[in-house]
Backbone bond lengths (Angstrom), bond angles and torsions (degrees), N, CA, C in turn:
res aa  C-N    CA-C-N  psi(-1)  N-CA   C-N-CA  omega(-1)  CA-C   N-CA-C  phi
1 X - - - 1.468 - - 1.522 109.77 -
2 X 1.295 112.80 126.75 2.129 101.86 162.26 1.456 111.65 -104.64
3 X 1.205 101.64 -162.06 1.537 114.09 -173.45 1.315 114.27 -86.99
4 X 1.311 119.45 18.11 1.398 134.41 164.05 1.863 95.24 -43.08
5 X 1.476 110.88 -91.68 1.463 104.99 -155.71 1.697 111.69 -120.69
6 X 1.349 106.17 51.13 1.367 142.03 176.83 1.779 86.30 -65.36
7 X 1.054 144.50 -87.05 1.438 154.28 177.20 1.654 104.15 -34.58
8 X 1.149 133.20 -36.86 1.499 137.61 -156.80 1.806 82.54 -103.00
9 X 1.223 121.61 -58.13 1.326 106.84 -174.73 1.578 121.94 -74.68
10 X 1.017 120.22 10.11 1.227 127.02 -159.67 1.979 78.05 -113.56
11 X 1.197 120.37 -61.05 1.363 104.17 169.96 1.363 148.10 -52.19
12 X 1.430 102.87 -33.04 1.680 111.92 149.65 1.321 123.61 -69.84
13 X 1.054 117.06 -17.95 1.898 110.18 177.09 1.653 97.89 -92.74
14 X 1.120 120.36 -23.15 1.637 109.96 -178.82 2.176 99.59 -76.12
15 X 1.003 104.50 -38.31 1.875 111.21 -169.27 1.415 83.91 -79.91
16 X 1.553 152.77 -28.62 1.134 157.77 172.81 1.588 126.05 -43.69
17 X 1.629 108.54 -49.58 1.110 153.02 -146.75 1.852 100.51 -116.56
18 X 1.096 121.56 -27.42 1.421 145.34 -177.45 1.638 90.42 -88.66
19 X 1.547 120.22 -76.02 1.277 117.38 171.30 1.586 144.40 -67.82
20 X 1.265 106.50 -19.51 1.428 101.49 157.34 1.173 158.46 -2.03
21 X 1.149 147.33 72.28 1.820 136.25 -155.41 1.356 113.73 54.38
22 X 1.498 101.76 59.74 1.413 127.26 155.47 1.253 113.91 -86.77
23 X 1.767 135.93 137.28 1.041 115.54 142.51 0.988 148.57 -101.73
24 X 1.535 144.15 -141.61 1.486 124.82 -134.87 1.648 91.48 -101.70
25 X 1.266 120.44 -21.84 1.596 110.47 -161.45 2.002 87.97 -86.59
26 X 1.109 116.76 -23.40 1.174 113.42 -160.44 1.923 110.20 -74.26
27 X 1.837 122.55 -20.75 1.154 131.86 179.89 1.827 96.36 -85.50
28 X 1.359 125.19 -2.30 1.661 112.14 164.84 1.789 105.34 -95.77
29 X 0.839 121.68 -8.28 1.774 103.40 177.90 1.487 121.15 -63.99
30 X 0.917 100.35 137.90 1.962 103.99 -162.93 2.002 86.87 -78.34
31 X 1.228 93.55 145.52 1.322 103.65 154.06 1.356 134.93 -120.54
32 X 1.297 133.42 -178.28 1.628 127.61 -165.32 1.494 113.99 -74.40
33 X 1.606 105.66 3.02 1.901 95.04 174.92 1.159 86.09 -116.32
34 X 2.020 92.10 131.80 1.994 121.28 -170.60 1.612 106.15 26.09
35 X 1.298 120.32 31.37 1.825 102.67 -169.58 1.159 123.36 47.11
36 X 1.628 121.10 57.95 1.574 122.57 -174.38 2.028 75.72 -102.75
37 X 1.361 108.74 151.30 1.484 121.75 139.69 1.335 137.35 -37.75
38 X 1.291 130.24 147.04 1.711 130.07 156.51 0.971 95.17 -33.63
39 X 1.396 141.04 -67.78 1.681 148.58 -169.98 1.485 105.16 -68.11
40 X 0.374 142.95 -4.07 1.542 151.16 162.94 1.708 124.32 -61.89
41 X 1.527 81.63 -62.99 1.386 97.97 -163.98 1.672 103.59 -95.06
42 X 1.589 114.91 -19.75 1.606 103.53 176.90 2.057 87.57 -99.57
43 X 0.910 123.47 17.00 1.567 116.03 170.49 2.314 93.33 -80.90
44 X 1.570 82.72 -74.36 1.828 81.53 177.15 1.513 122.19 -35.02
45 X 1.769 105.82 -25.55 1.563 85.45 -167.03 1.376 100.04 -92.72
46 X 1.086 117.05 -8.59 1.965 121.95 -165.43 1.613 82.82 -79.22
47 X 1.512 120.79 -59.16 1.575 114.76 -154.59 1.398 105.93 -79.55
48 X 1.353 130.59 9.67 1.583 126.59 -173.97 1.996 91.94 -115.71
49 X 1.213 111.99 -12.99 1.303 119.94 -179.60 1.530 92.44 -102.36
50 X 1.596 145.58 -36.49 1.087 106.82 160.89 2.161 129.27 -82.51
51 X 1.240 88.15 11.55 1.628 103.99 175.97 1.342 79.17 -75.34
52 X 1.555 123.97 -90.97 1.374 121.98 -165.05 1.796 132.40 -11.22
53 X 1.690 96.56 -53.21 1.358 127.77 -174.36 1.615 92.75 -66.94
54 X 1.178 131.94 -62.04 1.148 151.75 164.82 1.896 119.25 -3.54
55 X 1.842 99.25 -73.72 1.086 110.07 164.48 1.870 128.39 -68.01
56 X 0.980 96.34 -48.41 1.467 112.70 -175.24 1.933 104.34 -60.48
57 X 1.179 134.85 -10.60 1.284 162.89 136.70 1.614 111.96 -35.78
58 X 1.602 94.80 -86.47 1.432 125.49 -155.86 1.567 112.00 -153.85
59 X 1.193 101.73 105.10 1.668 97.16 175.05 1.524 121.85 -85.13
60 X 1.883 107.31 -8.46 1.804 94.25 162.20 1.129 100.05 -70.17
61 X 1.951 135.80 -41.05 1.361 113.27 -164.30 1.548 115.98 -77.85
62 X 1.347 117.26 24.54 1.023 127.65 178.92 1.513 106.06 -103.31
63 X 1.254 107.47 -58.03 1.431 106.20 173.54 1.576 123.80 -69.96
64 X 1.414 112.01 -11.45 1.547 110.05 140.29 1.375 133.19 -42.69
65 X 1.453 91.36 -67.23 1.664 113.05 -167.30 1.852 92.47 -62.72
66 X 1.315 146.37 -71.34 1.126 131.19 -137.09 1.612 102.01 -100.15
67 X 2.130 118.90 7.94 1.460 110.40 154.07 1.545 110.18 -80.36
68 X 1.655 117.41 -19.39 1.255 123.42 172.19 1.451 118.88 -59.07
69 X 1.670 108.21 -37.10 1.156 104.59 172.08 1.437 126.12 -94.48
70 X 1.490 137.79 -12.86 0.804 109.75 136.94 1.327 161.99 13.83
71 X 1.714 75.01 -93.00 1.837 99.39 -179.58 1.922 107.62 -57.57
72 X 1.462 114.61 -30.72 1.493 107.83 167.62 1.164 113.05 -60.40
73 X 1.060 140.47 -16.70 1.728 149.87 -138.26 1.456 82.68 -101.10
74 X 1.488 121.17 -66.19 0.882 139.12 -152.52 1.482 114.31 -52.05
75 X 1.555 97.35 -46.87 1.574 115.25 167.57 1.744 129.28 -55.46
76 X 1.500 95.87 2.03 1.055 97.82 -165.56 1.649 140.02 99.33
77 X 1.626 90.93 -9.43 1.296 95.06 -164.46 1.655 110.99 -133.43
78 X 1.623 119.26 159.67 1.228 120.77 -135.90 1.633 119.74 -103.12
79 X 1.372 98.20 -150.72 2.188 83.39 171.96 1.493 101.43 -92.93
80 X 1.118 141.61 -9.97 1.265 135.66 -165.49 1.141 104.06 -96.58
81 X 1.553 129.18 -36.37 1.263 139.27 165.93 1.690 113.98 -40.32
82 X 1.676 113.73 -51.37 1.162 122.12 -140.80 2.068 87.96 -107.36
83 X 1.269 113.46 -23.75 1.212 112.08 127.27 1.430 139.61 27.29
84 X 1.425 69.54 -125.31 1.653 101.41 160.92 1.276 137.58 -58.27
85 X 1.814 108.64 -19.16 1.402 115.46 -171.11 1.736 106.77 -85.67
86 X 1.366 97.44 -23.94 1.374 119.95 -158.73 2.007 95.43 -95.49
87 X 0.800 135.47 -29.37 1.524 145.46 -176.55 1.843 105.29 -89.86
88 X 1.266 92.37 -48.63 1.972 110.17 178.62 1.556 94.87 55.84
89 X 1.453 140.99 -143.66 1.046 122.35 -153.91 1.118 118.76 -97.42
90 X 1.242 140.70 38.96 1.371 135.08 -176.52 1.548 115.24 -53.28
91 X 1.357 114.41 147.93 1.527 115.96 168.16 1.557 120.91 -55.89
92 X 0.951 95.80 176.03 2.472 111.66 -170.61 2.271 67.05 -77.28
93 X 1.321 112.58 -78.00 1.432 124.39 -138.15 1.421 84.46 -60.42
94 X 1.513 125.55 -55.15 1.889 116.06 178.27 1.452 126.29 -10.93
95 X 1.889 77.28 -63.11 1.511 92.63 -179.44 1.174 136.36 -59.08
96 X 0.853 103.99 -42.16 1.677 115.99 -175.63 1.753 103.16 -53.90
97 X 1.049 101.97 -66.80 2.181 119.23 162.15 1.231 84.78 -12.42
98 X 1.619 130.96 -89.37 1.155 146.26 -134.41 1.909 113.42 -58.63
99 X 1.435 80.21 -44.52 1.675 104.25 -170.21 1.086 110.29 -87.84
100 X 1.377 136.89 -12.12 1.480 145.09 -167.51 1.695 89.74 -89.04
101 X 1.932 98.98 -58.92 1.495 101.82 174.87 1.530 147.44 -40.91
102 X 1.338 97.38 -50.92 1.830 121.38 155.06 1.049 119.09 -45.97
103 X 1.384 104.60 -43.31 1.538 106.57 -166.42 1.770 112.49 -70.51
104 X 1.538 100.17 -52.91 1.649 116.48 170.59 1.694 114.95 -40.19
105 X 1.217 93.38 -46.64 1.800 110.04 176.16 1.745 119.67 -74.31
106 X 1.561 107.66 -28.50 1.273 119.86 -178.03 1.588 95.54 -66.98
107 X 1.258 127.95 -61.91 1.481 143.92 -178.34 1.524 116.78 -57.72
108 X 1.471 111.18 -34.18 1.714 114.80 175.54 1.721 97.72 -76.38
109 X 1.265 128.84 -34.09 1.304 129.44 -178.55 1.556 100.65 -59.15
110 X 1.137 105.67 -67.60 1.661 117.73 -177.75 1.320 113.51 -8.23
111 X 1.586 101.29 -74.52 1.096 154.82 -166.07 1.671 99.64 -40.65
112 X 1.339 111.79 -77.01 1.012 119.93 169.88 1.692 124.23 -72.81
113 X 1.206 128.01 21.84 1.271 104.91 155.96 1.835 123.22 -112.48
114 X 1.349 104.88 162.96 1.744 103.92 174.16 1.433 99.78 -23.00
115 X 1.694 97.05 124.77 1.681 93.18 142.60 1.166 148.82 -54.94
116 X 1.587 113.34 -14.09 1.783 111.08 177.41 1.329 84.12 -107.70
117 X 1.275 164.06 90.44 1.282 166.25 151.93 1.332 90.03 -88.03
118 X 1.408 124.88 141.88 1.424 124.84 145.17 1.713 119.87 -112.38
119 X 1.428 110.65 141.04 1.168 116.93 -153.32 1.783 90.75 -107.76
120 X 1.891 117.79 140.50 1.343 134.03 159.26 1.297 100.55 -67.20
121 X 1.434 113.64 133.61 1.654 118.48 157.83 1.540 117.18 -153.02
122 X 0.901 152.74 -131.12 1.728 172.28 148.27 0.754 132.61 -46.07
123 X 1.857 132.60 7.49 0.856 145.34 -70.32 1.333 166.80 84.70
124 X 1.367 139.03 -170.46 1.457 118.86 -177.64 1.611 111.82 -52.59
125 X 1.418 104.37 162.50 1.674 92.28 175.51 1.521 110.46 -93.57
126 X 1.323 108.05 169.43 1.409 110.31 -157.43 1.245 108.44 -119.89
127 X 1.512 135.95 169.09 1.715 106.11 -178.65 1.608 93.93 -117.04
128 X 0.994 131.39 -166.29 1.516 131.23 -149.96 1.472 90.60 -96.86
129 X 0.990 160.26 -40.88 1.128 133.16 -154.52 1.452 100.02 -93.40
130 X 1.744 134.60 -40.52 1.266 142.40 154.18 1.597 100.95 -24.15
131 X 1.682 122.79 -53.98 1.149 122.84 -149.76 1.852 101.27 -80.17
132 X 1.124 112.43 -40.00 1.238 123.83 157.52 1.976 127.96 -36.63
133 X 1.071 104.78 -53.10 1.283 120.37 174.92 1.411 109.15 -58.10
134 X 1.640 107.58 -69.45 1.714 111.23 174.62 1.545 125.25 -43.87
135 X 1.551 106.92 -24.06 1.256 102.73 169.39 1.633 127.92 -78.73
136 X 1.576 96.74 -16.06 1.875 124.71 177.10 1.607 91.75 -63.05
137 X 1.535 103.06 -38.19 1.819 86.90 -146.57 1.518 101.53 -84.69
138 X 1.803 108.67 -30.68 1.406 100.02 176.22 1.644 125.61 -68.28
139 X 1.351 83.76 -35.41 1.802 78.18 177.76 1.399 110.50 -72.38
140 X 1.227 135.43 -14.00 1.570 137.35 -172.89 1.814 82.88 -78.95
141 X 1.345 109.91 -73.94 1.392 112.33 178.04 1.205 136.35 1.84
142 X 1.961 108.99 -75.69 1.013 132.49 157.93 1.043 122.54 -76.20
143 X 1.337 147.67 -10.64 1.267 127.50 148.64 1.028 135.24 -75.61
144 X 1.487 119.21 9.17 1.726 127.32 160.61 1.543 99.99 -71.35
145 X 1.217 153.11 -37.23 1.333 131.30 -174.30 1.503 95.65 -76.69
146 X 0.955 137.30 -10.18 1.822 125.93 176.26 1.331 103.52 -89.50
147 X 1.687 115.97 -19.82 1.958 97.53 177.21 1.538 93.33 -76.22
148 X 1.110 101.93 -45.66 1.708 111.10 -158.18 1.702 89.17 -58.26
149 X 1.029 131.03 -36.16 1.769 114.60 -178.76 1.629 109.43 -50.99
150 X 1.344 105.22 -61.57 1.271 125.75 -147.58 1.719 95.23 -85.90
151 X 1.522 117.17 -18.98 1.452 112.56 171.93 1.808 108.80 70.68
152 X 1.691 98.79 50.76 1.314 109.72 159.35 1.000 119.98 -136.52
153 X 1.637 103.15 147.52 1.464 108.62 -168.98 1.457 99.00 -79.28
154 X 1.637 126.20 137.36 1.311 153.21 170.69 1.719 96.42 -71.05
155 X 2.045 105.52 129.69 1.316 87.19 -174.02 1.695 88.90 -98.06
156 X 0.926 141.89 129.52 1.548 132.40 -171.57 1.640 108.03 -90.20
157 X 1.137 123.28 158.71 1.262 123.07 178.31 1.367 103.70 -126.62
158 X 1.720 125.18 -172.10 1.682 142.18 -145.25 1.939 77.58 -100.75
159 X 1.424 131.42 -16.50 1.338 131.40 174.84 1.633 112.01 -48.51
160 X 1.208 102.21 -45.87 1.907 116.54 162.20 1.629 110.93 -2.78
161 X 1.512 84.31 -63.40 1.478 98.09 -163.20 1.536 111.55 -39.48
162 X 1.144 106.02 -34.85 1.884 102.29 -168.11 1.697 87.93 -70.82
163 X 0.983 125.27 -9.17 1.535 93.38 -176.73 1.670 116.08 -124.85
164 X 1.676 99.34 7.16 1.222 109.16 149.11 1.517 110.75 -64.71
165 X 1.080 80.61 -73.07 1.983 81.47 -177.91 1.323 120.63 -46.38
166 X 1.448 127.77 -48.19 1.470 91.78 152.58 1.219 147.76 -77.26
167 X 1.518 116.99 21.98 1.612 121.39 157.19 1.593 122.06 -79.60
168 X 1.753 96.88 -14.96 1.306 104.80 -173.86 1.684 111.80 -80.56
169 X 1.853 106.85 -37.10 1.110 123.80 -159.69 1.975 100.64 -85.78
170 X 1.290 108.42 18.75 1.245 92.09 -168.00 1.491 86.75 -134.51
171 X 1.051 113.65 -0.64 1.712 109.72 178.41 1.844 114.56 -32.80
172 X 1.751 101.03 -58.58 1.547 87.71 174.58 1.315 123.52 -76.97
173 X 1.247 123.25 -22.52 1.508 121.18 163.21 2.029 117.07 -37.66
174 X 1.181 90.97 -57.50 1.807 108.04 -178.42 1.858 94.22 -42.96
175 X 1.510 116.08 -46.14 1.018 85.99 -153.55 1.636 99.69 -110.42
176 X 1.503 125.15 -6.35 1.396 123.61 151.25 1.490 123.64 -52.28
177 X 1.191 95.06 -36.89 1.976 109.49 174.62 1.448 99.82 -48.08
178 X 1.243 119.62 -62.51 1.568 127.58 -160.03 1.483 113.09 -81.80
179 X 1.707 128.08 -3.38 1.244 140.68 160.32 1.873 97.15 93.92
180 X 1.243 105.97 24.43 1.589 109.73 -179.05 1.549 109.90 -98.49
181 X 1.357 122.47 142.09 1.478 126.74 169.05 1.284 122.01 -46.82
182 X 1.325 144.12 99.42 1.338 139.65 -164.70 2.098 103.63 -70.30
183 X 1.226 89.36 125.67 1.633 97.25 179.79 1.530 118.93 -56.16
184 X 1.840 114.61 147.46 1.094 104.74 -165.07 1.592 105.14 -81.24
185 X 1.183 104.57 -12.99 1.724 111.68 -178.48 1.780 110.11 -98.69
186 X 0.967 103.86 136.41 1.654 102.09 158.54 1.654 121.26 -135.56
187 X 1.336 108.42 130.16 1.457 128.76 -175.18 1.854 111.30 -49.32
188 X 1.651 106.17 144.49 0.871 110.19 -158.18 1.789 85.68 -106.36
189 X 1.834 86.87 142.37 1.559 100.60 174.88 1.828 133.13 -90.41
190 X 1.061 113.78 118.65 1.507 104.75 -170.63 1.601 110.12 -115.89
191 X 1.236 112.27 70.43 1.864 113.79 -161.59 1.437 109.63 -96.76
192 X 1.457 114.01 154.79 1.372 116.53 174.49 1.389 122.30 -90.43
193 X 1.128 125.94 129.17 1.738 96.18 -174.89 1.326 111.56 -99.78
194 X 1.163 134.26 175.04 1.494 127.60 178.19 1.439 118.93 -52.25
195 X 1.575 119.46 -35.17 1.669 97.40 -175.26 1.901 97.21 -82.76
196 X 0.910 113.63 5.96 1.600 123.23 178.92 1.447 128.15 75.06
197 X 1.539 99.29 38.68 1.043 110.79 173.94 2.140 115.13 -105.57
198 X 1.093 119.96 134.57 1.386 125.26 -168.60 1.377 113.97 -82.61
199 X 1.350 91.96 119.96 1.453 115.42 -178.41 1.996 115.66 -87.33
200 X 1.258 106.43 96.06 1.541 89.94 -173.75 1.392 115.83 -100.56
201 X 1.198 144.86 138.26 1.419 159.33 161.55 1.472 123.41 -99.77
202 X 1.614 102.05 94.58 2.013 91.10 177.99 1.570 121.07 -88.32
203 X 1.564 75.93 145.48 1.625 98.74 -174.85 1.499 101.61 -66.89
204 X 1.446 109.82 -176.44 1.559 135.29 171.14 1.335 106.75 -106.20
205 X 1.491 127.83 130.59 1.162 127.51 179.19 1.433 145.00 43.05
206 X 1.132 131.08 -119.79 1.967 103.18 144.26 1.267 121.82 -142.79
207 X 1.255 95.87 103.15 1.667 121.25 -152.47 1.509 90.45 -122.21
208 X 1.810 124.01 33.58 1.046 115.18 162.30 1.526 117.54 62.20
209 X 1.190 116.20 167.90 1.688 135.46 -155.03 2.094 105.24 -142.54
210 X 1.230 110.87 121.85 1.408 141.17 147.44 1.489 108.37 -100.40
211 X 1.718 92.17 116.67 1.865 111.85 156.18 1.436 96.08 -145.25
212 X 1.535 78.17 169.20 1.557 109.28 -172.73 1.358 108.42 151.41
213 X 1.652 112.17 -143.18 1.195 111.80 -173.23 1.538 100.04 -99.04
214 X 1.454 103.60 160.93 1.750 108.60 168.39 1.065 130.75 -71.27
215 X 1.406 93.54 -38.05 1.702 105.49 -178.73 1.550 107.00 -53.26
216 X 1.668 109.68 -41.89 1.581 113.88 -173.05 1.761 92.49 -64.25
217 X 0.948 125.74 -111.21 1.205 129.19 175.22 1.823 109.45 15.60
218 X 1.281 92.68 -83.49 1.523 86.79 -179.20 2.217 121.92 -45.90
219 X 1.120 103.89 -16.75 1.462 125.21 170.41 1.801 109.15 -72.91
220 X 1.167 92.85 -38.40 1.787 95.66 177.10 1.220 125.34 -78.00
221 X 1.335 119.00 -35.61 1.307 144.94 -174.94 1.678 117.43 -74.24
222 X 1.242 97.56 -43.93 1.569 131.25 160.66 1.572 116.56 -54.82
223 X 1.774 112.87 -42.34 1.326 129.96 -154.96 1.587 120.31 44.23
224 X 1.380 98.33 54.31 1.393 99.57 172.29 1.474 114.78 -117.55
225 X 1.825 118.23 16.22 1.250 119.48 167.37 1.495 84.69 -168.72
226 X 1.410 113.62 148.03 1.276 136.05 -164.18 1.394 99.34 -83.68
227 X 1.415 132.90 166.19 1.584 138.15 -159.41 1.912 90.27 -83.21
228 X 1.491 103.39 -48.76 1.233 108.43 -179.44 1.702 126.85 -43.29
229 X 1.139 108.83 -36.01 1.170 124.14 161.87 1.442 136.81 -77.00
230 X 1.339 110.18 10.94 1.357 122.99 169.41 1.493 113.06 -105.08
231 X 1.474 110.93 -163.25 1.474 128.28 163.66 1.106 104.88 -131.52
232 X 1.523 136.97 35.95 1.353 134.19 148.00 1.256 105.51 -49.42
233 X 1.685 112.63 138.72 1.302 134.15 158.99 1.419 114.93 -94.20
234 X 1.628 121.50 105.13 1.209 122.44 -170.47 1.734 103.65 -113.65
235 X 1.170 106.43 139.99 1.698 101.77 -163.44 2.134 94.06 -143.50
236 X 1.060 109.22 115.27 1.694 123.48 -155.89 1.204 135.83 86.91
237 X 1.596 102.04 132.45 2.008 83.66 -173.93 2.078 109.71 -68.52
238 X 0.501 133.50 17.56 1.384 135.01 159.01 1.588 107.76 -58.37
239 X 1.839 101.69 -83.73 1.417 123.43 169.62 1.824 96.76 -26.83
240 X 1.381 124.92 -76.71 0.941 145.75 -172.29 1.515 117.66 -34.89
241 X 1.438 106.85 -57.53 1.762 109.72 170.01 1.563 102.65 -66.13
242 X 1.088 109.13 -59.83 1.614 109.54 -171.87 1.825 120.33 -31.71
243 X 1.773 110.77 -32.52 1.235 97.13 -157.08 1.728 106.41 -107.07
244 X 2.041 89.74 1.00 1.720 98.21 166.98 1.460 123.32 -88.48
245 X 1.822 112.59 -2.31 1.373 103.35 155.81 1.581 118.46 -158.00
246 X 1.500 99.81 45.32 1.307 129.78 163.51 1.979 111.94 -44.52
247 X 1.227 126.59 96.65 1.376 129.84 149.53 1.474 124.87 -113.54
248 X 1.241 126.87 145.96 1.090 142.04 -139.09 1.753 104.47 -134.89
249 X 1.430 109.80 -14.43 1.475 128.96 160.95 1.232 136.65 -81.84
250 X 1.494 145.20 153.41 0.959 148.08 -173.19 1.788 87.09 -76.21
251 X 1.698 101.97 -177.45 1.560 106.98 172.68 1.536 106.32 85.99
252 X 1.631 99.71 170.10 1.178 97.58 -167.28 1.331 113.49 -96.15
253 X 1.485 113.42 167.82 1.773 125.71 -172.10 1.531 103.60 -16.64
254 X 1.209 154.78 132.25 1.342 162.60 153.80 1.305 114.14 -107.33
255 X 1.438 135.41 134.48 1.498 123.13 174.56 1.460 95.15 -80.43
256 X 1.707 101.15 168.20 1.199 121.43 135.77 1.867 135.06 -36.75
257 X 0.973 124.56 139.16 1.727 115.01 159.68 1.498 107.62 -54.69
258 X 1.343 109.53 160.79 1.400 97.77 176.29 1.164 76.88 -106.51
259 X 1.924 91.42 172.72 1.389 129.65 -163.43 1.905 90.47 -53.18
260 X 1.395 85.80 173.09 1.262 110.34 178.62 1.897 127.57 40.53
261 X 1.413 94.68 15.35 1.647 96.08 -157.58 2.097 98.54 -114.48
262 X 1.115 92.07 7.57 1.959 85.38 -179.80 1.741 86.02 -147.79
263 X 1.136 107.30 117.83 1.917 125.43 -171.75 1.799 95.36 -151.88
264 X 0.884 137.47 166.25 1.339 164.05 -43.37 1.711 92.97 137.98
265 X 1.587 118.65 83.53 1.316 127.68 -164.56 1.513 90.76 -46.88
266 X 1.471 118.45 165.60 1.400 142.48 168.13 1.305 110.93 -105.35
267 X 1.294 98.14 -51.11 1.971 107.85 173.43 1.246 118.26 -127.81
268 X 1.425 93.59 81.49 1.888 97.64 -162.29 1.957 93.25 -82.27
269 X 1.521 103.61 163.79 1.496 114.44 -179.45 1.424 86.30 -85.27
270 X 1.645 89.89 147.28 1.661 115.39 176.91 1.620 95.91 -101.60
271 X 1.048 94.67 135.24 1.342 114.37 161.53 1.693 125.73 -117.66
């Protein structure tokens, strides 16, 4: 193994370890993203991890698999939909087996291919270690609505960083996505990271300054907690627009949660 996806695996064994000897009634509770399920949300990450597995393989069976999906798109209907169609009834505990498995295999694949590999996806292609990361950030992503179920605090590590940086690296994306003029300035970053050491990022011109913590930041970027709900220090309307429709994902324009609607259960169900 190298240090290819040391950070990506280190994030699936922590959401791993979170899920563990769950049972079956416990993978139907809706959680605070759109009210998808436990099953829901580790269904998307198993089937976007076998997309991953997918390309890095074979990029015709790639361009199979995502004209296949498409055409669901087309119908109107979504990844959670197609999901489910594709899984059909598997168990909450199945799943997890399944997705724990992929995932181990998604990362031994990694692992072993050329380093300049470039990977087919959603978009531009990506090269393997890029492709690696994005998979850090979604599963970090989505596994904030499973702390927030269960009402545990996430211990985060200096691993963050890969997905700071891609909140940083997508700044003009966020706002090309949405058909908006990307600013000639961009705000300079002054973040804390969890072992508390400061992470700085300079801006362009004066396009204003965001600090605070990383973890928050990386939560915004993500859209898995609204700006309002942080203690980001945002200083210019630049900084300011940027962190009301900041995405860090491929796909199209997505809002934010609104305020107050993704928190850190109070009386989470025990399982």
């Amino acid at each position: 193994m190298t240090g290819l996806t040391t950070d990506l695996r280190e994030e699936g064994l922590a959401l791993f370890k979170l899920l563990s000897n769950k049972p079956d009634a416990f993978w139907h509770v809706k959680t605070q993203f759109k009210d998808w399920t436990v099953w829901d949300v580790i269904a998307h990450l198993h089937f976007s991890d076998h997309l991953a597995m997918t390309t890095a393989r074979s990029a015709e069976d790639f361009d199979t698999l995502s004209t296949d999906l498409m055409v669901h798109f087309q119908k109107g209907l979504g990844l959670k939909e197609y999901a489910r169609s594709w899984l059909g009834s598997v168990s909450g505990p199945d799943l997890f087996v399944r997705w724990r498995t992929t995932f181990l295999q998604m990362c031994d694949l990694f692992d072993e291919l050329p380093s300049g590999v470039r990977l087919k996806w959603f978009g531009p292609d990506m090269g393997v270690r890029m492709f690696a990361t994005a998979r850090q950030m979604e599963t970090w992503a989505h596994g904030q609505a499973l702390y927030d179920l269960l009402g545990v605090n996430r211990e985060d590590t200096d691993r963050i960083k890969n997905i700071v940086v891609i909140g940083v690296k997508t700044f003009a994306f966020a706002h090309k996505n949405r058909g908006l003029n990307v600013p000639d300035t961009v705000p300079t970053l002054r973040l804390v990271a969890p072992s508390d050491d400061i992470w700085d990022f300079e801006g362009e011109g004066a396009g204003g300054m965001i600090s605070g913590s990383a973890v928050e930041f990386a939560q915004v970027v993500t859209q898995t907690r609204n700006i309002a709900d942080t203690n980001l220090t945002l200083e210019g309307n630049v900084a300011q627009n940027w962190m009301q429709i900041a995405q860090c994902f491929a796909g199209a324009p997505e809002n934010p949660p609104a305020a107050e609607t993704r928190f850190s259960n109070k009386r989470p169900i025990k399982f």
